[in-house]
C-alpha positions in Angstrom: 24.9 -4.0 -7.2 23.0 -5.1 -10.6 23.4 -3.3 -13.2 20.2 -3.6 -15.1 17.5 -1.3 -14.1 13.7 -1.3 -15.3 12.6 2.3 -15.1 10.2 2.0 -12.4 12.5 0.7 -10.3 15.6 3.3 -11.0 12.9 6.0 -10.0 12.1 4.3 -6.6 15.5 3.7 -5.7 17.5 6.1 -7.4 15.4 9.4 -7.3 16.3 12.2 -4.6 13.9 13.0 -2.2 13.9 16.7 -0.6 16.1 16.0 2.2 18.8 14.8 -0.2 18.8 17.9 -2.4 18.9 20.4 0.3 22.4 18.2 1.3 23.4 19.0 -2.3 23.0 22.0 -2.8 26.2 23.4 -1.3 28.0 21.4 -4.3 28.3 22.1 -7.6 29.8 20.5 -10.6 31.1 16.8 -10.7 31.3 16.9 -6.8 27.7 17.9 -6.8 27.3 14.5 -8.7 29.7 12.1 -6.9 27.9 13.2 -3.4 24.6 12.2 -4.7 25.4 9.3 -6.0 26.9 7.8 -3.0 24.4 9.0 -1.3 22.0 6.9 -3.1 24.3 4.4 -3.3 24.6 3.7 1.0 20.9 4.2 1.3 20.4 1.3 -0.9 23.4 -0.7 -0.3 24.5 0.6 3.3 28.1 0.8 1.8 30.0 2.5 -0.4 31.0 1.1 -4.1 34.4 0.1 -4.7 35.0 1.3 -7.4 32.8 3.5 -10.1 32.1 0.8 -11.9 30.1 -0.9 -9.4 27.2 1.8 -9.9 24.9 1.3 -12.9 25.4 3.6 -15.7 21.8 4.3 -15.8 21.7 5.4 -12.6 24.2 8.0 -13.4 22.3 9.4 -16.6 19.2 9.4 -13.9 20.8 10.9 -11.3 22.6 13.9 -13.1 19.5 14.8 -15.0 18.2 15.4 -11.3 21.0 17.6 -10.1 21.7 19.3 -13.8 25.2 18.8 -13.8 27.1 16.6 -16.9 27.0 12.5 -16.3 31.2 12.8 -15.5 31.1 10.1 -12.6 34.4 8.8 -13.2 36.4 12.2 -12.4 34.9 12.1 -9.2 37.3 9.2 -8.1 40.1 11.8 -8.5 39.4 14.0 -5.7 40.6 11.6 -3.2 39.9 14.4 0.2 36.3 15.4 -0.8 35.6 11.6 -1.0 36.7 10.8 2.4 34.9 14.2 3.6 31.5 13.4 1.6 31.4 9.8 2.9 31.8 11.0 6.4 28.5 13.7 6.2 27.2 10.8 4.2 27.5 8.0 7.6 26.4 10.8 10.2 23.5 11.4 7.9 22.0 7.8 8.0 23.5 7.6 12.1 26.4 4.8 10.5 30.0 4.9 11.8 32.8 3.2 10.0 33.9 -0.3 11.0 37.4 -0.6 13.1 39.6 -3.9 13.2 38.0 -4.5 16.6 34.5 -4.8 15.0 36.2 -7.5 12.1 37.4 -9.5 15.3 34.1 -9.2 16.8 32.8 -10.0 13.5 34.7 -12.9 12.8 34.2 -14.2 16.7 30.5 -14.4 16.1 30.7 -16.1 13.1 32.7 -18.6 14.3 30.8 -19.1 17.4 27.0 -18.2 16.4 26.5 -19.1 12.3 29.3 -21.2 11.8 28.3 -24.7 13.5 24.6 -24.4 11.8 25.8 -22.9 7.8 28.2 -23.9 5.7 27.7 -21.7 2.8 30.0 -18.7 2.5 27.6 -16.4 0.7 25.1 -16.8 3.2 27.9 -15.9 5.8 28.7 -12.6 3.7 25.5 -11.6 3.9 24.8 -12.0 7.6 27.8 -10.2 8.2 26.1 -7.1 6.4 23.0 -7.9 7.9 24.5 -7.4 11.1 26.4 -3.9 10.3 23.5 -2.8 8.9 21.8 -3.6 12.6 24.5 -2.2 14.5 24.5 0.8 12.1 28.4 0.2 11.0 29.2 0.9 7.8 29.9 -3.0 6.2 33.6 -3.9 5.1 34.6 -3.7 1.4 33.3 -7.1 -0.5 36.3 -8.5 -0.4 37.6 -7.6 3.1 33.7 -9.9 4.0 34.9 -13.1 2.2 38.2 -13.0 4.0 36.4 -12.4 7.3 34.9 -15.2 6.7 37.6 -17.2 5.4 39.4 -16.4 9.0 35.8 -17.3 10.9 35.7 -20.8 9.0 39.4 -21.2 9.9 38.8 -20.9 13.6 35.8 -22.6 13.7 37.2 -26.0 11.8 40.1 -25.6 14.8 37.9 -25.2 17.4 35.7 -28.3 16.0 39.0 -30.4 15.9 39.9 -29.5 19.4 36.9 -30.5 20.6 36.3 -33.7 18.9 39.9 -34.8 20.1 39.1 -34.0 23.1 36.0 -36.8 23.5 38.2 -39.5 22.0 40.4 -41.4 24.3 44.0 -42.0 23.4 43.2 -45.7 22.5 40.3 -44.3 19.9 42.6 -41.8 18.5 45.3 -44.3 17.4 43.0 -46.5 16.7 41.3 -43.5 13.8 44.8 -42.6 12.5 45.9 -46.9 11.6 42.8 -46.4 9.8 43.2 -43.8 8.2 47.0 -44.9 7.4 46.3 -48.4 6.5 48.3 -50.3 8.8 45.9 -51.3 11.7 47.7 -54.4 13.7 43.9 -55.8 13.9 42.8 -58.4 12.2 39.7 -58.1 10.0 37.1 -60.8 9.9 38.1 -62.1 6.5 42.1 -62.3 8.1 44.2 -60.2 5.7 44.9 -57.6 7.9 44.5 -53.8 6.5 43.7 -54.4 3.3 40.7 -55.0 1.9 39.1 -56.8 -1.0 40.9 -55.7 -4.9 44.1 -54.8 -2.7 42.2 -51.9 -1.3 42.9 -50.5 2.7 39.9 -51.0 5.1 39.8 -47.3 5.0 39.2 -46.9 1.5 36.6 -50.0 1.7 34.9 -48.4 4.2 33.7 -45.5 2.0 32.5 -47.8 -0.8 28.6 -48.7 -1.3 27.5 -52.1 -1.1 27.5 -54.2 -4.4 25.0 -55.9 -6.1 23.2 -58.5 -3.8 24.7 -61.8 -2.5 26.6 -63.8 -0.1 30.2 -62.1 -0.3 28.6 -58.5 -0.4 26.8 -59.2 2.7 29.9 -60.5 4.1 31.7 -57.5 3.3 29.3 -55.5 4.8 29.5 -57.4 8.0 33.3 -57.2 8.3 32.8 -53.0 7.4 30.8 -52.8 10.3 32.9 -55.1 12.9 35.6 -52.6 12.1 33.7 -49.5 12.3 32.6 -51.0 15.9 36.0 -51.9 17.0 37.0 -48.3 16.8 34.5 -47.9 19.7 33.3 -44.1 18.8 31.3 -42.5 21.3 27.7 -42.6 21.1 27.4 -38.9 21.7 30.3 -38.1 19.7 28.8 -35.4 17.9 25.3 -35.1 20.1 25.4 -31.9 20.0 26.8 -30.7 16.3 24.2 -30.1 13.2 24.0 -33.1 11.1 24.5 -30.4 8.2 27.9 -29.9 9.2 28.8 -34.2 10.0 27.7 -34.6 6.5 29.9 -31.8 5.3 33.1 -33.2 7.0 32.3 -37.2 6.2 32.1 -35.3 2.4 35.2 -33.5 2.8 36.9 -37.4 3.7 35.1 -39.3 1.1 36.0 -36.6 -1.9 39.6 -37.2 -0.9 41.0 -39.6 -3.6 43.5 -42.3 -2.4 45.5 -42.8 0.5 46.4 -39.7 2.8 50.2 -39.4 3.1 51.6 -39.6 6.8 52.2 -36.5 7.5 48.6 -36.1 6.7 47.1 -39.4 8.5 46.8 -37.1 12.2 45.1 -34.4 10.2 42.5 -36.5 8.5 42.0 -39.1 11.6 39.9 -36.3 13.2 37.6 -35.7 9.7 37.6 -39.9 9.4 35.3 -39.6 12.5 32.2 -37.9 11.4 32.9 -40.5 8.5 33.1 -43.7 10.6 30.4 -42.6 12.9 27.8 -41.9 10.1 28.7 -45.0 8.3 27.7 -47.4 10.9 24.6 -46.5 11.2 24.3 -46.6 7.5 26.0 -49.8 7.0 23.4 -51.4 9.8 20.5 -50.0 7.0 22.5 -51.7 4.3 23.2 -54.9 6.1 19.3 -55.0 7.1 18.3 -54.3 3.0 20.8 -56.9 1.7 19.3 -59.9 3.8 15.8 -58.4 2.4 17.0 -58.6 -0.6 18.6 -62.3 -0.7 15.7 -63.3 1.2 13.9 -62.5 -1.2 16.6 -63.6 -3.9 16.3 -67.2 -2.6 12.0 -67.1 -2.0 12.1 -66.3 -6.1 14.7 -68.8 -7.1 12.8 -71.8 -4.9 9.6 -70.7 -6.6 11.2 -71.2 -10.0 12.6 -74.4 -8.8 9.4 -75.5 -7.5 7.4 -74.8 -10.6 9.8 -75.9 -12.9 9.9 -79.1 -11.5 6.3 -79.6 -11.0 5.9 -78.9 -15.0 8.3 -81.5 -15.8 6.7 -84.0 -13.3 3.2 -83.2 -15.2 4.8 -84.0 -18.5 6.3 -87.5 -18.0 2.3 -88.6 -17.5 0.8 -89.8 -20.2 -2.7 -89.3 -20.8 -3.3 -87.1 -18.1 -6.1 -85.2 -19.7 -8.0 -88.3 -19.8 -7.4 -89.8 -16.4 -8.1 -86.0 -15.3 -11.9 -86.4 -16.9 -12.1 -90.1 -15.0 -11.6 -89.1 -11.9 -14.1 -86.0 -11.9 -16.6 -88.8 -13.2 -15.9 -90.5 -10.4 -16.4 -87.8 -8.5 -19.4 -86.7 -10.0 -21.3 -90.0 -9.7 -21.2 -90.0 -6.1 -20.8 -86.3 -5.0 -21.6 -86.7 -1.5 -19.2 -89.6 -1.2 -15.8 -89.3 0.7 -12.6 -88.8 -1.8 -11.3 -92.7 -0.6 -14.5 -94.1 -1.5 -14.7 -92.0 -4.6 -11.9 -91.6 -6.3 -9.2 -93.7 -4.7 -10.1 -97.9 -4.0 -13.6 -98.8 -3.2 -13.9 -101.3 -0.2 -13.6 -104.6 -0.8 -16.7 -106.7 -1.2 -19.1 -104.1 -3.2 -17.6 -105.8 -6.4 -16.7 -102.8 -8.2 -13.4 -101.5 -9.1 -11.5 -98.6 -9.1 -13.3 -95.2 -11.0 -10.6 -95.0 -13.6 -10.7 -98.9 -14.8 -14.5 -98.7 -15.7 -14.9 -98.1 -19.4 -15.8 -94.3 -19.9 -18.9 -94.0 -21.5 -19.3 -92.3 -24.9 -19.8 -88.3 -25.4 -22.3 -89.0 -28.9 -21.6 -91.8 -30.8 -18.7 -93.1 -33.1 -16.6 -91.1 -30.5 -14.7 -91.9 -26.8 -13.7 -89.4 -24.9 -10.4 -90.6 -25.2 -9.9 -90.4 -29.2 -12.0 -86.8 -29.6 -9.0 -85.3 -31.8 -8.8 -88.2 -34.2 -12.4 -89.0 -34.5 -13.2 -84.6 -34.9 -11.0 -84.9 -38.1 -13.7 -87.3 -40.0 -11.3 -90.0 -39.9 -13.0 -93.6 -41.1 -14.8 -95.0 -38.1 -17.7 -97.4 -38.0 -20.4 -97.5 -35.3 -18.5 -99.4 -32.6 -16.2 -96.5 -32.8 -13.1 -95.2 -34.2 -11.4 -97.0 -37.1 -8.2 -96.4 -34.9 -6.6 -98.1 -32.0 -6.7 -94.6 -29.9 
């Protein structure tokens, strides 16, 4: 219970109504206090506190103002009978009963069967354990005596998970999960070493790795990952019928395991190394599918360069390209509704002209050619045939 308390909310909680004084009044003195505050206490919590520290020292002060006897809460723990006797008046008062080892099997059996395959979180399973006293109207086990319900629950659902999975896996798939998991599969990879992987590494411990940056021996990896994966021949519907919350949470349980496992640990792990090599195909199919994006794209860029690099360097060996640019849109100018052979490549023979870009250009203004505009916009001596320079 929290021990900070706004006083609006110690009054609604913690204030005793007429029903709860008139089962009061037969006390007096610290037991007087103690029964009220338990009281209190299992309306709020539907449990006892376990230990007198658990209740909020406000609550104390508030609640022995309301019965006028001193605020002396811890020597009520000492009278060990009235305790037993108070808490019994206190469960037929709210119609509770107290919880028996037979309701912590039953407990522990519905966990396991009902909340276990669907959550994973421990706290959650604590408080749907209390949630489902509080239902049944049994008085909830002590905090701790919860967490190792649960505990046991977990333990015999992970057993009962095991049991099952081994169970749809044929002998040949099972030995074929523990050389995996071991290291020393008699197949043959695709890249022919055997069990280990790239860096030295075992296929097992390649098989939890990422992809690398983009390229031809990442996507070959990432083939050989998945031929291996296949040849282990999982079941489709290994796990059809299991939450994928709780695949994830055993492929995690594999993958945060660093290094090898030893061999007395390989037949322990090969049944975890399922959920792990039946997620990862799947995901090393998306990988495979993103890195042949990713080169095709890879190569598409680098061809462009390639392209455009050379076509700049084939546009810089030509000299005077500007100017045999302007020629041919004369050309094409002077005869716009000509055909581009007529035009601008050879006229046909006989018509005694010649080609577009031997005439001689005619001048822009002059005492300047179209050819020689930089030297001749300088002021540079030139006479009126033209520039002064050979352009």
């Amino acid at each position: 219970m929290r021990q900070d308390w706004e006083p609006e909310d110690l009054i609604e909680v913690w204030t005793l109504l007429e029903d709860d004084m008139k089962r009061v009044r037969n006390k007096s003195g610290t037991t007087r206090l103690g029964f009220a505050l338990l009281l209190k206490f299992f309306e709020a919590e539907a449990r006892f506190p376990e230990s007198a520290k658990e209740v909020p020292a406000a609550a104390v002060e508030y609640v022995a103002q309301q019965v006028k006897v001193p605020a002396a809460w811890a020597d009520y723990g000492r009278q060990s009978k009235a305790i037993q006797r108070h808490r019994g008046e206190i469960r037929a008062a709210y119609g509770f009963r107290a919880n028996t080892e037979e309701d912590q099997d039953r407990l522990a059996g519905w966990l396991a069967t009902e909340l276990c395959p669907v959550e994973l979180s421990r706290d959650r399973l604590a408080a749907a354990v209390v949630a489902r006293c509080r239902n049944d109207h049994i008085e909830p086990p002590a905090p701790g005596q919860v967490r190792r319900l649960v505990g046991k629950a977990v333990k015999d659902f992970e057993k009962r998970f095991c049991r099952s999975t081994t169970d749809r896996l044929d002998h040949a798939t099972r030995l074929r999960l523990e050389d995996l998991v071991a290291g020393d599969g008699p197949e043959e990879g695709a890249d022919g070493d055997g069990a280990t992987a790239r860096g030295g590494r075992s296929h097992f411990t390649e098989l939890r790795t990422d992809p690398g940056a983009p390229g031809s021996e990442s996507l070959l990896t990432e083939v050989n990952k998945l031929e291996r994966v296949r040849r282990l021949e999982l079941p489709a519907d290994l796990f059809a019928d299991v939450s994928e919350k709780l695949v994830d949470a055993w492929r995690a349980r594999v993958e945060g395991v660093p290094g090898e496992p030893g061999a007395h640990e390989t037949a322990a792990a090969a049944v975890p190394a399922g959920p792990l090599c039946h997620v990862r195909q799947t995901e090393i199919t998306d990988s495979l599918v993103d890195l042949f994006i990713q080169l095709v794209l890879k190569i598409n860029t680098r061809a462009e360069r390639k392209v455009e690099k050379e076509t700049g360097a084939e546009l810089k060996k030509v000299r005077g390209k500007e100017a045999m640019l302007l020629r041919v849109a004369e050309a094409a100018l002077s005869e716009p509704s000509g055909t581009v052979r007529r035009v601008i490549f050879l006229w046909p023979a006989g018509r005694g002209r010649s080609r577009p870009w031997q005439r001689r250009p005619r001048r822009t203004r002059p005492g300047i050619r179209p050819g020689c505009a930089r030297c001749c916009a300088r002021r540079t001596r030139r006479t009126d045939g033209g520039c002064s320079r050979r352009c």
